[in-house]
N, C-alpha and C positions, 0 to 999 in steps of 0.2 A: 598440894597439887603436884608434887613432883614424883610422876609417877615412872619406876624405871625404867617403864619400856621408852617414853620420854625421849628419856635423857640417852640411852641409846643410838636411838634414829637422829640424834641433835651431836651425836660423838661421830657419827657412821659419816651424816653430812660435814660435818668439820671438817673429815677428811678427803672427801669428792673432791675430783678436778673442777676450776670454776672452769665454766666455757667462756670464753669472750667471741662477741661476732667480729665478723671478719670485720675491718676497716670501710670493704665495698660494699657492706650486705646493704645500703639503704641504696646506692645506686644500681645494684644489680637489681632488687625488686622493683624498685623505682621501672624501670627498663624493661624488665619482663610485663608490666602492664603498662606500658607504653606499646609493647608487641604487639600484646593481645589487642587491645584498642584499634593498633591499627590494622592489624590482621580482621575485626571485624567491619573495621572503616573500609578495607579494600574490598569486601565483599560487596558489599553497600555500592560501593562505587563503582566495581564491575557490573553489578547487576543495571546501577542507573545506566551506565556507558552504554553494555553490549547487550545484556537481556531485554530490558524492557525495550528499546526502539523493534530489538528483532521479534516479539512478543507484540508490538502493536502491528509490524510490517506484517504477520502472517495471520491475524487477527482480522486486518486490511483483505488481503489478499483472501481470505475465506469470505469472508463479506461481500465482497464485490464478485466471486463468483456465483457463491451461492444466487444474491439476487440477479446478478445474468444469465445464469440458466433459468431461474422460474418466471422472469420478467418475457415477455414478448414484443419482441419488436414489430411496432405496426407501423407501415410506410401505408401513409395514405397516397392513395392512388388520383393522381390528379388525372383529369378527365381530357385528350388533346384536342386543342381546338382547331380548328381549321379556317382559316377565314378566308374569305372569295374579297380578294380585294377589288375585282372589276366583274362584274355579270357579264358584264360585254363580250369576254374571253370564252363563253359557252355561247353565248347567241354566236356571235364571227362562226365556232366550229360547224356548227346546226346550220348557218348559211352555207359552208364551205360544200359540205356533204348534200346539200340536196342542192347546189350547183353543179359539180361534179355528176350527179346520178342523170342530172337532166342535161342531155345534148342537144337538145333543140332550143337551150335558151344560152348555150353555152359562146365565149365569145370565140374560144379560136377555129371555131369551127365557121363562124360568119369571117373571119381575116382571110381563111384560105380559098374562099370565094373571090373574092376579090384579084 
């Protein structure tokens, strides 16, 4: 099984530079999805904060106009009443006026006789 194209590729690699990661590589990826995470947390939480309230307030505000324009407001019309607290106040006028009209039963015309 030792075939020499092999042993080649196994000479070639011997010689490669090994890489080693950096010291910080587990805290820096560590960190860049810590970002991301919250770069997607701030969205979320913009959206709770400032979108949706103002997404329900114009929601609102289309609602309540819409149905106040197609709604009709009816005031019922209450009927005025009038009331006659004393009758007597028409009968008195109805005497007043045909005293007046009649001078022969009138009294100041009997005083200046006198």
């Amino acid at each position: 099984m030792n075939d020499p194209e092999r042993d080649q590729l196994w000479d070639l690699l011997g010689k490669a530079k090994v890489a080693e990661p950096s010291p910080f590589f587990v805290a820096k990826t560590v960190g860049a999805v810590r970002k991301l995470q919250a770069d997607r947390r701030s969205f979320w939480t913009n959206w709770a904060r400032f979108g949706l309230p103002g997404a329900l307030a114009g929601a609102l505000a289309v609602f309540f106009t819409v149905f106040g324009v197609r709604t009709e407001h009816k005031m019922e019309t209450k009927p005025v009443v009038t009331a006659q607290t004393e009758s007597s106040d028409l009968e008195l006028i109805a005497d007043l006026d045909s005293a007046l009209s009649s001078e022969e039963s009138s009294v100041w015309l009997d005083s200046e006789k006198h």
